[in-house]
N, CA, C and O atoms as a GROMACS GRO file, in nm:
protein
  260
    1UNK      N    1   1.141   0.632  -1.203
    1UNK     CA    2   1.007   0.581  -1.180
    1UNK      C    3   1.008   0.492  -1.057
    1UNK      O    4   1.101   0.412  -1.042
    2UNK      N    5   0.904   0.501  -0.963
    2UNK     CA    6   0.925   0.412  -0.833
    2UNK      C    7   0.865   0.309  -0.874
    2UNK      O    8   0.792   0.294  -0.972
    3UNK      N    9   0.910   0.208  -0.764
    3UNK     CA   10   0.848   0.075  -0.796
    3UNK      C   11   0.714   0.071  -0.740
    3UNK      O   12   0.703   0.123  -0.629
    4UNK      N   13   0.630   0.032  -0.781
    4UNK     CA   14   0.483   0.018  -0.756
    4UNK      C   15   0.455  -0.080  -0.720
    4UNK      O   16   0.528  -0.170  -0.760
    5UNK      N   17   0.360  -0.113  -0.644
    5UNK     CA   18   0.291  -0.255  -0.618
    5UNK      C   19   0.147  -0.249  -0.610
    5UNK      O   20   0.104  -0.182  -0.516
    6UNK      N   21   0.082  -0.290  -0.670
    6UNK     CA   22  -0.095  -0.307  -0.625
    6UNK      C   23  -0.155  -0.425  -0.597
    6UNK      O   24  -0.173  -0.509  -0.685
    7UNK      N   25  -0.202  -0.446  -0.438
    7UNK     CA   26  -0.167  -0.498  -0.365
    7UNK      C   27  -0.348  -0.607  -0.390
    7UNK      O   28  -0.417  -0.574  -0.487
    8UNK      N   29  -0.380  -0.682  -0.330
    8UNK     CA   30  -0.502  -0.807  -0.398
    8UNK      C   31  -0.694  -0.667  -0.360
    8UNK      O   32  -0.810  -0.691  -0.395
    9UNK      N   33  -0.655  -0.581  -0.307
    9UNK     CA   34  -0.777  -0.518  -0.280
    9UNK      C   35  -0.750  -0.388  -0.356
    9UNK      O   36  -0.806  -0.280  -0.340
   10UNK      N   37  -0.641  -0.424  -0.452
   10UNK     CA   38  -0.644  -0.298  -0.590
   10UNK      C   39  -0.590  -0.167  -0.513
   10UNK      O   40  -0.670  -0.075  -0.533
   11UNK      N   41  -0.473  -0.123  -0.426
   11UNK     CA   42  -0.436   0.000  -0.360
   11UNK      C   43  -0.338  -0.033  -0.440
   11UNK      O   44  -0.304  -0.151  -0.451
   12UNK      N   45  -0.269   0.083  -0.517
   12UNK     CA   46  -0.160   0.079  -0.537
   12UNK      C   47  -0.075   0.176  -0.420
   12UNK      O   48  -0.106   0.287  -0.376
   13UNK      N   49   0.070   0.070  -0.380
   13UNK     CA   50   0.189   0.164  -0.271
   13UNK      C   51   0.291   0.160  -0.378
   13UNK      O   52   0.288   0.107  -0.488
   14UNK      N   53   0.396   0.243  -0.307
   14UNK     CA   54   0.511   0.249  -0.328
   14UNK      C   55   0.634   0.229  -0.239
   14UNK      O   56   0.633   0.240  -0.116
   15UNK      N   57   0.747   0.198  -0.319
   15UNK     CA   58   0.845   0.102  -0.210
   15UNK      C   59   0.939   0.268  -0.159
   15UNK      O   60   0.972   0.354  -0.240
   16UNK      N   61   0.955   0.273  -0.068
   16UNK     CA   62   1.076   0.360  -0.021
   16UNK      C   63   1.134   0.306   0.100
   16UNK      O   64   1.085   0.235   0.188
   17UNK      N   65   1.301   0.377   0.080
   17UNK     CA   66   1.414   0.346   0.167
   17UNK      C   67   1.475   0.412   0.200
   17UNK      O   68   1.491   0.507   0.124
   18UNK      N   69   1.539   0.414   0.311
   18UNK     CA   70   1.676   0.536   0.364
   18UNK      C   71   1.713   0.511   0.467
   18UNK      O   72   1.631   0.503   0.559
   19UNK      N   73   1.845   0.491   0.487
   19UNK     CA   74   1.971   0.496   0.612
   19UNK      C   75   1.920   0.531   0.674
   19UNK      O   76   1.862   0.622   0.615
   20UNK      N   77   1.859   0.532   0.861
   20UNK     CA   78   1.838   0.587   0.947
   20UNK      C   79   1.959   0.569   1.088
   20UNK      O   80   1.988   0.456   1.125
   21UNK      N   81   2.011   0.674   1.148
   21UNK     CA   82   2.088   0.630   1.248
   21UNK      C   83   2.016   0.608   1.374
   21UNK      O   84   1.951   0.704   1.416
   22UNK      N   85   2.016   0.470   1.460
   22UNK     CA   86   1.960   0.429   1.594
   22UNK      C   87   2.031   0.494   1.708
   22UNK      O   88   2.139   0.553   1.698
   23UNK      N   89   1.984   0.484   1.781
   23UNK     CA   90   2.057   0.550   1.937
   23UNK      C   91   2.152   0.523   1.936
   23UNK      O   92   2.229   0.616   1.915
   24UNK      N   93   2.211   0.396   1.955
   24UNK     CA   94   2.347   0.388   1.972
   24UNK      C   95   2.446   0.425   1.863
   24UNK      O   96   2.569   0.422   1.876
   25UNK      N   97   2.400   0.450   1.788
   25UNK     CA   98   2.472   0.520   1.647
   25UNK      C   99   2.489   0.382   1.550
   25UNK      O  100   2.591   0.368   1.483
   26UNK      N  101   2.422   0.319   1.549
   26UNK     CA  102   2.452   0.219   1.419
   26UNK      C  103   2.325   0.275   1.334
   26UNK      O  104   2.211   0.302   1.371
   27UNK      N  105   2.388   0.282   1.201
   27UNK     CA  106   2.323   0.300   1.088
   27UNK      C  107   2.250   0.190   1.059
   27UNK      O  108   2.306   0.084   1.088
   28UNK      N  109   2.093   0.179   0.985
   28UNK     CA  110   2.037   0.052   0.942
   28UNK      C  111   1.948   0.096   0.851
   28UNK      O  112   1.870   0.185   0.886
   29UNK      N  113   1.943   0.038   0.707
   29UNK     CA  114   1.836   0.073   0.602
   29UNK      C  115   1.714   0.009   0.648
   29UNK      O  116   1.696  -0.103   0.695
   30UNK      N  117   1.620   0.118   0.621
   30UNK     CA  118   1.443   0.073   0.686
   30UNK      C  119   1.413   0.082   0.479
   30UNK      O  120   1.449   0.162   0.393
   31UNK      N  121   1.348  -0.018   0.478
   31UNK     CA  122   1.172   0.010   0.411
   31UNK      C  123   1.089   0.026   0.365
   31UNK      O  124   1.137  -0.031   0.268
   32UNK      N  125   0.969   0.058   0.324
   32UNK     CA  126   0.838   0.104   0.355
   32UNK      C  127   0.759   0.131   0.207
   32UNK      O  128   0.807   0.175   0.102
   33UNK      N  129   0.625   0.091   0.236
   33UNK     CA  130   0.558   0.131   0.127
   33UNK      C  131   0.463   0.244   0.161
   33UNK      O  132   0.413   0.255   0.273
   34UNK      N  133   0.441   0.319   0.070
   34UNK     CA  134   0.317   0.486   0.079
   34UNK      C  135   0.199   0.485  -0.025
   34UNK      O  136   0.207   0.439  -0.139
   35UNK      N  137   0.119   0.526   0.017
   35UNK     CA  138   0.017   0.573  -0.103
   35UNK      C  139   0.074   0.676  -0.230
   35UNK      O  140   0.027   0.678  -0.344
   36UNK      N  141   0.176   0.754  -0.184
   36UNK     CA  142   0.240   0.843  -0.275
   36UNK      C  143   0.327   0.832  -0.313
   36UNK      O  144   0.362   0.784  -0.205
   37UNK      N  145   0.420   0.826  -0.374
   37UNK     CA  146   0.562   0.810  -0.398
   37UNK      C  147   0.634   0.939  -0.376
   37UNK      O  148   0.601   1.035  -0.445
   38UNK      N  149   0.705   0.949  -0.310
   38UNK     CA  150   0.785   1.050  -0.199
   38UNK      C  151   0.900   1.100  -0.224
   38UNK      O  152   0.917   1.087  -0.345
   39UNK      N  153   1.013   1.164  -0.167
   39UNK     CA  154   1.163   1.192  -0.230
   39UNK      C  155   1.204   1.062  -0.191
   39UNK      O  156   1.298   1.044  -0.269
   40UNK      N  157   1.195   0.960  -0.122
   40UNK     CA  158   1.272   0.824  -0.081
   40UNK      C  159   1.246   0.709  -0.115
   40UNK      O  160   1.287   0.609  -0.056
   41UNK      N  161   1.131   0.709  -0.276
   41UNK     CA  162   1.096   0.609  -0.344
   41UNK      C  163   1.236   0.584  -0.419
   41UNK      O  164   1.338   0.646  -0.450
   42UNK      N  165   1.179   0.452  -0.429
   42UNK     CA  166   1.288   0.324  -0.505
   42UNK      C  167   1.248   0.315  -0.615
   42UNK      O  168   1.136   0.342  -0.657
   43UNK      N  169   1.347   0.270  -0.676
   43UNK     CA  170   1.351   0.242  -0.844
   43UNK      C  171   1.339   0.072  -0.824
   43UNK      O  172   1.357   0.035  -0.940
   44UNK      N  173   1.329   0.012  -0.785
   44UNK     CA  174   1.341  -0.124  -0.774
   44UNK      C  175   1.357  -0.220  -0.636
   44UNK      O  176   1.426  -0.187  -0.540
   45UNK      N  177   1.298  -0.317  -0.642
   45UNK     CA  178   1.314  -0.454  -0.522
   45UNK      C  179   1.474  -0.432  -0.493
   45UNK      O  180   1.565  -0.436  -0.576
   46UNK      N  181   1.483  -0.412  -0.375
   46UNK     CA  182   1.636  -0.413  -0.324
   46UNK      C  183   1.666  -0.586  -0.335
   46UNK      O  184   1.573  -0.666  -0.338
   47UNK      N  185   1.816  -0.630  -0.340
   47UNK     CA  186   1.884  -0.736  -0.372
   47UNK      C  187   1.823  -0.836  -0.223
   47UNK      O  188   1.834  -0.808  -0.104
   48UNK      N  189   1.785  -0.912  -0.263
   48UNK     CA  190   1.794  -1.023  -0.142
   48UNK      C  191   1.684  -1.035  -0.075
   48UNK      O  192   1.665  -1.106   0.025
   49UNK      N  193   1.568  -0.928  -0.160
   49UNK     CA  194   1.424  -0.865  -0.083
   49UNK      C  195   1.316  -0.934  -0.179
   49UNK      O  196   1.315  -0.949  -0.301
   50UNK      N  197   1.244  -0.962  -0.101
   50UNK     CA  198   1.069  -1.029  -0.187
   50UNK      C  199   0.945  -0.915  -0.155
   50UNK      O  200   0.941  -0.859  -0.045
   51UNK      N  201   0.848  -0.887  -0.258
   51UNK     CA  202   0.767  -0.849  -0.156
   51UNK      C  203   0.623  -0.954  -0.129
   51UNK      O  204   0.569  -1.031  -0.208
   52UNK      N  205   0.586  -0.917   0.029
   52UNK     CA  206   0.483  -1.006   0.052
   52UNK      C  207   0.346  -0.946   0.114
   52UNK      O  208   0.361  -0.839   0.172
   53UNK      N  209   0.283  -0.972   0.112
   53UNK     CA  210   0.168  -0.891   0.101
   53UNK      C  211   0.049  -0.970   0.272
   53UNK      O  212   0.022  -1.089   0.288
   54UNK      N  213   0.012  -0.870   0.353
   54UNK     CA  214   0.003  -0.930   0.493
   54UNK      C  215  -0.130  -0.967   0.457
   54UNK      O  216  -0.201  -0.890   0.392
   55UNK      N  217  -0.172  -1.093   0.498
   55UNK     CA  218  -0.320  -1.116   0.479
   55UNK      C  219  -0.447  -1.112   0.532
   55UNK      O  220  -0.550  -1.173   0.503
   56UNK      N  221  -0.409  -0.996   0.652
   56UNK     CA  222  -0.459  -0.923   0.744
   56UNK      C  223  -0.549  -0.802   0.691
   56UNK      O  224  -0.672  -0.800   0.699
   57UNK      N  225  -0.465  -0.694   0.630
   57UNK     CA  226  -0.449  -0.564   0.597
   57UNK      C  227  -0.447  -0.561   0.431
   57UNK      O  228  -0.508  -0.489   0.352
   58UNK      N  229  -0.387  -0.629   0.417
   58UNK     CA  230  -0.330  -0.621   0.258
   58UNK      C  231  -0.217  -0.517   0.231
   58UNK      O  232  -0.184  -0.500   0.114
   59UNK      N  233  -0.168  -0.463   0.310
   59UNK     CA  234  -0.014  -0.394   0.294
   59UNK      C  235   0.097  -0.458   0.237
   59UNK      O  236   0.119  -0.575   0.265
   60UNK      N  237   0.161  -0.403   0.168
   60UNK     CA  238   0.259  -0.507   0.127
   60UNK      C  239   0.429  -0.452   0.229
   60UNK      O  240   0.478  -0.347   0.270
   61UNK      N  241   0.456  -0.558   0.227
   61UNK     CA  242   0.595  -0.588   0.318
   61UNK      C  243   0.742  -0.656   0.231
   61UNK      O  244   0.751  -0.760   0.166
   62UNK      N  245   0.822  -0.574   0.256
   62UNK     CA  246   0.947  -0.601   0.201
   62UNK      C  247   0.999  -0.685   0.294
   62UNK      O  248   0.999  -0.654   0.414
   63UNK      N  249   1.032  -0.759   0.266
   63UNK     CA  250   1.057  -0.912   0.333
   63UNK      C  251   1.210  -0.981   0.321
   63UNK      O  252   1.186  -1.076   0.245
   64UNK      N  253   1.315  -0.986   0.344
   64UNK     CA  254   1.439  -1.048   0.357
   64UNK      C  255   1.393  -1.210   0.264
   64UNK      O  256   1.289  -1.272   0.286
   65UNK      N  257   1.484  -1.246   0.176
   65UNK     CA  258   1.451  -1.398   0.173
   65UNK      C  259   1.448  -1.420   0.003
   65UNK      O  260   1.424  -1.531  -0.044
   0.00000   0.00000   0.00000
C-alpha cells in the first residue's frame, strides 16, 4: 500500500522514489509525490524524512530533517 498524503486543499498524492544516475555517474535517490500511485510508490516516510506541505501550491515535499 503506498503512502498517501492529503494535502490542506483535500488532493490526495502519493510518495515515490528511485535511484537515478547523474552525468557524472553518481547515483542519488530523488522523491516525489503523484496524483496516482505508480510502480515507484513507497510504502512509507523514508528514515530521516518529514513531509511538508508548500504554502504556495499545497504540494507536499519530502523534506530532509
Amino acid at each position: 500500500m503506498a503512502y498517501a498524503h492529503t494535502n490542506s486543499k483535500g488532493t490526495t498524492y502519493y510518495l515515490h522514489g528511485k535511484i537515478v544516475t547523474l552525468k557524472g555517474g553518481r547515483q542519488q535517490q530523488i522523491y516525489w509525490f503523484g496524483k496516482e500511485a505508480k510502480a515507484h510508490a513507497l510504502d512509507s516516510v523514508p528514515a530521516g524524512y518529514q513531509i511538508v506541505e508548500s504554502p504556495r501550491t499545497g504540494l507536499p515535499l519530502c523534506k530532509k530533517g
